[in-house]
matplotlib code that plots the C-alpha trace (Angstrom):
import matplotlib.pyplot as plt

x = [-24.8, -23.2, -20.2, -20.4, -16.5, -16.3, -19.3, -17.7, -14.4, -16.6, -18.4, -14.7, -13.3, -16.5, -16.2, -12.2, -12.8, -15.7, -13.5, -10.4, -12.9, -14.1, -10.5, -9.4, -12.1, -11.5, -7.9, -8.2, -9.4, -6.6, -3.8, -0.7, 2.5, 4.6, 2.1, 2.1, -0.9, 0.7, 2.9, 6.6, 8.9, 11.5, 15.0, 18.2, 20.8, 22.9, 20.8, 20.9, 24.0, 22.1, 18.3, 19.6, 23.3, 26.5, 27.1, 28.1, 31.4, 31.8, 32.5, 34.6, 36.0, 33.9, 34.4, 32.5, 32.4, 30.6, 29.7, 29.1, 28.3, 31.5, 34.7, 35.0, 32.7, 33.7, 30.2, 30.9, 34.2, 33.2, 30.7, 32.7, 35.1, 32.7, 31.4, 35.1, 35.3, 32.9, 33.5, 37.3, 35.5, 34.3, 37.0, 35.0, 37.1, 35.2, 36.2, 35.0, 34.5, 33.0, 31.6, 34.0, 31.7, 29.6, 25.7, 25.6, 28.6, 27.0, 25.6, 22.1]
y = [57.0, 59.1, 61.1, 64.6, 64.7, 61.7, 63.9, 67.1, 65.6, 64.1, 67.1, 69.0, 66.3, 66.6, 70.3, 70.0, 67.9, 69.4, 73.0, 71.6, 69.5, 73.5, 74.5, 72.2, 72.7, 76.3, 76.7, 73.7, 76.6, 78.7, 78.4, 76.3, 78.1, 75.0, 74.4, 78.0, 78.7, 80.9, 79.8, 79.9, 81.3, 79.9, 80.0, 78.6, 77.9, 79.9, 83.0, 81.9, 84.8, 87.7, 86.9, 85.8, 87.9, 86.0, 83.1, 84.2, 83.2, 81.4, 82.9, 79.8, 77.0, 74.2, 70.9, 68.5, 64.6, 63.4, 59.3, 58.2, 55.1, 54.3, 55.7, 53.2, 54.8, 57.5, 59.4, 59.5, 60.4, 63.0, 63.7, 63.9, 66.2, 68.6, 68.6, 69.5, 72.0, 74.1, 73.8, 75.3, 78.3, 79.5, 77.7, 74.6, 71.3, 68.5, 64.6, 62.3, 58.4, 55.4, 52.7, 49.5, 47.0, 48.3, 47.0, 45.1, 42.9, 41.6, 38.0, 37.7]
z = [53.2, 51.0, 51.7, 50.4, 49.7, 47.2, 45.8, 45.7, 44.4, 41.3, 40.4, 40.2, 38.2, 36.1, 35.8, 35.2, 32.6, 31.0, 30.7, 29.2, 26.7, 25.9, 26.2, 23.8, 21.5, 21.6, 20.6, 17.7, 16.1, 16.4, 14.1, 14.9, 14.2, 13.7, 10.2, 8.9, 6.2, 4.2, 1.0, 1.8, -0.4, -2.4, -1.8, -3.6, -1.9, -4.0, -2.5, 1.2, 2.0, -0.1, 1.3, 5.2, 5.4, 6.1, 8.2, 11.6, 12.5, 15.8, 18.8, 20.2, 18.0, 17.1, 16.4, 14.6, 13.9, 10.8, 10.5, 7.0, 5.5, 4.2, 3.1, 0.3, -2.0, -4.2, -3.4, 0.3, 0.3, -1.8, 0.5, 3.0, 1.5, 0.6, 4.5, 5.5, 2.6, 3.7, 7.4, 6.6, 5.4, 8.5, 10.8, 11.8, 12.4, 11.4, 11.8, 9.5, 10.3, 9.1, 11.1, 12.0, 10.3, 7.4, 7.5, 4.7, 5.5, 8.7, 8.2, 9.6]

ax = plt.figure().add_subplot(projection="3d")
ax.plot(x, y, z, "-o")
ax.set_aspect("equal")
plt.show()
């Protein structure tokens, strides 16, 4: 004996799954705004303040940490300083830190 609710239930699943197959289909056609088609233009950073305006300045004060590789190297202390360079400039604190152990001195 068959029991027409098992059968009803199947046919709506069937039918569910037949219109989001369609659905699917449908909009794959459509484009996707997070990959835009067109070409986007080209901007140095130089330009950034004339082609966008100038960086807002914050409504509360903001405080930043930054974790680099190291501090022993000359590159990412100068790294470093340049990140708290231009957070000065629009009154952003900023802490800078290195990890206790660096990843290459850790013995496997």
């Amino acid at each position: 004996m068959h029991c027409p609710i098992k059968q009803n239930r199947s046919v709506v699943v069937a039918l569910a799954a037949s219109f989001l197959f369609v659905a699917t289909l449908a909009r794959a056609d459509e484009p996707c705004s997070t990959y835009p088609t067109g070409t986007a233009e080209k901007i140095e950073s130089v330009d950034l303040e004339k082609t966008f305006g100038p960086v807002p300045t914050p409504k509360k004060p903001l405080h930043f940490a930054y974790v680099t590789k190291t501090l022993i190297n000359e590159f990412w202390q100068d790294v470093a300083a340049g990140i708290k360079s231009e957070a000065a400039k629009y009154n952003i604190q900023v802490d800078v830190q290195r990890p206790k152990t660096s990843p290459h001195s850790l013995s496997n």
